[in-house]
N, C-alpha and C positions, 0 to 999 in steps of 0.2 A: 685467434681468440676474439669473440663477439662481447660484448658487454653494454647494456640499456644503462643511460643514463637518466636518472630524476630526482626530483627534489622538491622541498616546501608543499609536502602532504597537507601538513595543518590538519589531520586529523583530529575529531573534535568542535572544530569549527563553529562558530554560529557566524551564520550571514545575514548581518541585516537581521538579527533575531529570528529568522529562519534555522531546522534543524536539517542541515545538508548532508548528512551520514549515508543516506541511501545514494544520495549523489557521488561519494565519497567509495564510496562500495562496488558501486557500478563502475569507474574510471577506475583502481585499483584492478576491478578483475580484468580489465579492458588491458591493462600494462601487461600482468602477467599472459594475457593472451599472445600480447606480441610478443614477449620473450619467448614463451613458447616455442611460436610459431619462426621465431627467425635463429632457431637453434643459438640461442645467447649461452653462454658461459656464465654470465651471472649479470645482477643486478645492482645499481648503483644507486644509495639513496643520501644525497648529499645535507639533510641537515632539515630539522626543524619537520621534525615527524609528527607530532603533536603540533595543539596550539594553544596547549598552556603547559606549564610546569604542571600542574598535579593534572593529569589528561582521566577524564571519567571515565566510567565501562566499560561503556558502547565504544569508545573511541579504541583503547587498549584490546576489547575483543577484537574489533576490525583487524588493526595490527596484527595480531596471533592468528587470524584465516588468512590474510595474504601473505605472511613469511610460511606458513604452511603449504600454503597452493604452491608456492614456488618451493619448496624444499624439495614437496612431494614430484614435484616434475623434474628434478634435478639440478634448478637454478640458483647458484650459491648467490650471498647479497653479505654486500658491502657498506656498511651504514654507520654516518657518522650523528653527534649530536648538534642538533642547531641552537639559535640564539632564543628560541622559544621553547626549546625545552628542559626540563633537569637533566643534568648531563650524569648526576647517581643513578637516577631512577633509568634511563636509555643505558649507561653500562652495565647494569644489575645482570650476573649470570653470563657476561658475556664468554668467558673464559669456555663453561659446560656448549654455548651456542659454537663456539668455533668447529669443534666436533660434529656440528651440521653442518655446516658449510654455510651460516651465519656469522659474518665477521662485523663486530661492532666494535668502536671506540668511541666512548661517550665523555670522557675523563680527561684530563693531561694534571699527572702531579707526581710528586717527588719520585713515588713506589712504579713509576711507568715510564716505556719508551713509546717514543709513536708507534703503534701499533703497523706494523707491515704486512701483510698476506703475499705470500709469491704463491705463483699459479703458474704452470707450465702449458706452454705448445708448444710446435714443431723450431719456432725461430728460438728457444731457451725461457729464462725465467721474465714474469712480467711482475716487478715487485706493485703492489698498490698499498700506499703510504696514506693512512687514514688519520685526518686531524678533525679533532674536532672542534667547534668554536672557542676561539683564544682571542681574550682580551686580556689587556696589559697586567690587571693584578692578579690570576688567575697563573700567568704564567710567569711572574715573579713568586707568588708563593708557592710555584713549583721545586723552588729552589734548586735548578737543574740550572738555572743560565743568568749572568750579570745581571741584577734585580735593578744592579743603579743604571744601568742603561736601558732598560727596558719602559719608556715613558705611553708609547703608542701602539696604538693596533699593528702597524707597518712594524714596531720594533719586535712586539710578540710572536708573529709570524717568522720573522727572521731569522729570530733565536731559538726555536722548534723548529725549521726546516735546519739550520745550520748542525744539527744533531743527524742528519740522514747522512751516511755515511754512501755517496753516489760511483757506481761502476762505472765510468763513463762507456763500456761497451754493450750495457746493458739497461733495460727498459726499466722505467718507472712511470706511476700514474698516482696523482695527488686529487683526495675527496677532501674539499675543503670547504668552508660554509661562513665566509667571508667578503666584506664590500671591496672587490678588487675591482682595481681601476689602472687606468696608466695605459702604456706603451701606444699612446695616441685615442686613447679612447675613454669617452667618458659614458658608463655603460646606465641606461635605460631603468628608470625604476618607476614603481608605480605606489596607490596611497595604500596597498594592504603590506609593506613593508616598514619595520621600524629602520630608519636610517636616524642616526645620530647627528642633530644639528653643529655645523662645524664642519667637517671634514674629518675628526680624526680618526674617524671609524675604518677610513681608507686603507686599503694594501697593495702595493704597489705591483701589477700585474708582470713586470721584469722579475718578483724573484723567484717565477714558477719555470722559468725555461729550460730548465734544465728537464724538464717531464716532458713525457709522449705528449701527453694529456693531462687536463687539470677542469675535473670535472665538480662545477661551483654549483653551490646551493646559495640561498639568502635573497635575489631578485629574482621578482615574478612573471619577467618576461624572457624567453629563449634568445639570448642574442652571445655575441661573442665578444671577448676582449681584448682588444688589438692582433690576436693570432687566431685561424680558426682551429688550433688544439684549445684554448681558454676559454670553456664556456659556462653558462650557464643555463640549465635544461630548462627555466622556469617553472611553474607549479603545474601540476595537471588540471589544476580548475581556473576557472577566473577568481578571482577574490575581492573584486572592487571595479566599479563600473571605471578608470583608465583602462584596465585588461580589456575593454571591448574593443573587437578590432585585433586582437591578436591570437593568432590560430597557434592555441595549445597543441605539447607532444613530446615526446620522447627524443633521446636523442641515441644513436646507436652508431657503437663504433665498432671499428676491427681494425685489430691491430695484425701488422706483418711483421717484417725485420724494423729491426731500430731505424728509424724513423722514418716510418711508411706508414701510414692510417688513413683507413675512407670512416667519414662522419656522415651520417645521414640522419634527417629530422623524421619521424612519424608521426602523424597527426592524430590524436588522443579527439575523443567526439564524445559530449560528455550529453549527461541523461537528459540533462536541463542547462539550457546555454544561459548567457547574462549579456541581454541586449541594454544598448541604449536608443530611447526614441523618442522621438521631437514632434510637435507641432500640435494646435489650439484643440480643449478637451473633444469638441464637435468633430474634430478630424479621427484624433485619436480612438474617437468609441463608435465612429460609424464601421460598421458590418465591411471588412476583406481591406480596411482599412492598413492593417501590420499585417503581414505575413504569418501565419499560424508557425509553430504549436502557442497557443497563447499563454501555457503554465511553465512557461521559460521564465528567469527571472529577469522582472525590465527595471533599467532606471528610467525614470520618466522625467523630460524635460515638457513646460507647458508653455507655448507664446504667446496666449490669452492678454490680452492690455491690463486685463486686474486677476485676481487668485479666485477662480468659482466657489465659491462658497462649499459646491457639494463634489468636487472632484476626486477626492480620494476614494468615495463610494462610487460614485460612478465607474472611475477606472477600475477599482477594482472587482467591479461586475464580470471586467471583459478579461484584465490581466489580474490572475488570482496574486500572484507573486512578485506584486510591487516593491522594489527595496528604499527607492529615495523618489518624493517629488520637489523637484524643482522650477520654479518661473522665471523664465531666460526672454522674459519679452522686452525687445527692441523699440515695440511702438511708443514707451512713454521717453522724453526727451530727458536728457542729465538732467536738468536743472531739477525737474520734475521728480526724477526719480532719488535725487539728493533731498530734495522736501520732504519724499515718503520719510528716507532714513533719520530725518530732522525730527520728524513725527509722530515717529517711531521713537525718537530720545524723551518724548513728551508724554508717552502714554506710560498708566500705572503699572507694576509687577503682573497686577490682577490681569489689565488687559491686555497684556503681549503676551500674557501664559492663553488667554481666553483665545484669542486671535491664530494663535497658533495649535489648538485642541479644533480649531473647527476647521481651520486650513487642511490639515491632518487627515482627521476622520470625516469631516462631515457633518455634524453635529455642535451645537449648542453645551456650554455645559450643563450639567444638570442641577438642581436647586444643591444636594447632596454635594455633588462634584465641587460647587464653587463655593461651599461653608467648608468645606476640606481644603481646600485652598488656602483660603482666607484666614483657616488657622493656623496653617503652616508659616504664612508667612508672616502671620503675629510673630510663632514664636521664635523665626528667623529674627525678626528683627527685636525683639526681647533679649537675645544673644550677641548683638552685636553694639 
């Protein structure tokens, strides 16, 4: 039994006010290639399909040509709901999908069991146990498990696994889309993930051992959790210039007899990469200076001693697809650079909005631009 592991589509996406759909479309057909091509059994999509609760069009088309591409080729897919998405609108119909060999569980409440799909080969059945994101009130008003003991993420999880009723001679595999942590490890995240300040969001990566495999959605980078069956396939795109540096991909497993499994990483090569790059605007925009393709998305760091007044335009002559600029220059001393921020407590609304409009684009504001200003923040301060 083969099975592709991914998760954190984020279909829909705006990057940096970029529309990355095409990008989106391109890595999507890229997955189902590999499945394809590595005679996979089916597909694994761990959570957070979308990247809003109400996901528009274009996003919801996309979705409907890649559960197609893969139907049509025979690849079943296994998809839970994540923390970004409405988990009504992801189980909507899923019942008529099962009959394709679309298995969804977007829900957990009263009128439902965790949804299980068993699937056969040669070593017997291989149950796969789909949860979808469970947080603590969500699965007390399921009214299925002790509501007064159900305080935290780690409790919620415990008390929907503790409903799986385990063969101990026989396989199981858990789609789950939760911040697991634990059995030595404290697993990898980056800034395009919402993690809950605190800890309590945490679940305790001990109460999955009982599985082959426990294939995570919710962090954005491929790494593992104290075992290598506990992982997380990470997103197929970058989503935030931390992801630089980390080679996206799928994750592809096969399963033998109870407890025998080869894991292997695929490496996913996406349309448009998201680099980060450093060093003074002269460096930056002199001709073989970066390495091409230059409509890659770049975060730019600048080491300039001061912010050029025209740099945003300039860069963006050479790199179309700028997401952030930043000035990371060393040469000015603390003391110095604590003044700036001193100086910066001293200038008016008008001029850190002004100062920050020409850092940006490049430009002055315009007579227009700064009476529009200026009465906005009349009538802010009218209201306060």
């Amino acid at each position: 039994m083969k099975l592709i592991h991914t998760a954190d589509l984020h279909l829909g996406k705006q990057l940096y006010g970029y529309n990355i759909l095409a990008d989106q479309e391109f890595i999507l057909h890229q997955i189902a290639d590999i499945a394809i091509r590595e005679h996979a059994d089916g597909l694994i999509i761990a959570g957070d399909i979308f990247d809003t609760a109400v996901a528009g069009r274009a996003a919801v088309d996309l979705l409907n040509r890649f559960l197609t591409e893969l139907n049509e080729a025979g690849v079943s897919v296994f998809m839970v709901s994540g923390n970004h998405d409405s988990p009504e609108r992801i189980h909507y119909a899923s019942d008529i999908m099962d009959r394709c060999g679309i298995h969804i569980c977007g829900i957990y409440d009263q009128d439902r069991d965790i949804r299980v799909v068993d699937v056969f080969d040669a070593y017997g059945p291989l149950h796969i146990c789909l949860l979808p994101y469970l947080d603590p009130a969500s699965v007390r008003s399921s009214g299925r498990c002790g509501a007064e003991q159900i305080t935290t993420f780690d409790d919620a999880v415990a008390a929907v696994l503790a409903t799986i009723h385990f063969r101990p001679e026989e396989r199981y595999v858990a789609v789950v889309h939760q911040f697991v942590a634990g059995l030595g490890t404290t697993p990898s995240s980056s800034e395009s993930e919402r993690i809950i300040v605190g800890g309590i969001e945490q679940v305790d990566a001990g109460r999955f051992t009982e599985f082959e495999y426990v294939a995570l959605g919710h962090l954005h980078k491929p790494q593992k959790v104290g075992l290598p069956t506990i992982r997380y396939a990470g997103s197929p795109l970058k989503y935030s210039p931390s992801e630089c540096g980390t080679e996206k991909s799928v994750t592809l497993i096969e399963f033998f007899e109870k407890g025998n499994i080869s894991v292997q990483q695929i490496p996913l090569h996406p349309l448009h990469d998201l680099r980060v790059i450093c060093g003074t605007l002269e460096d930056l925009t002199a001709d073989g200076s970066v390495a091409a393709p230059h409509d890659d998305y770049f975060a730019v760091q600048l080491t300039d001693p001061l912010p050029p007044a025209d740099a945003m335009a300039r860069l963006r002559a050479v790199y179309p697809n700028i997401l952030t600029l930043e000035m990371i220059s060393d040469s000015l001393p603390a003391a110095v650079a604590a003044g700036a921020k001193m100086e910066d407590l001293r200038k008016s609304d008008r001029d850190l909005f002004a100062g920050f409009f020409t850092e940006t684009t490049g430009r002055s504001l315009s007579v227009f631009q700064e009476q529009t200003l200026l009465d906005i923040l009349q009538e802010m301060e009218s209201e306060t």
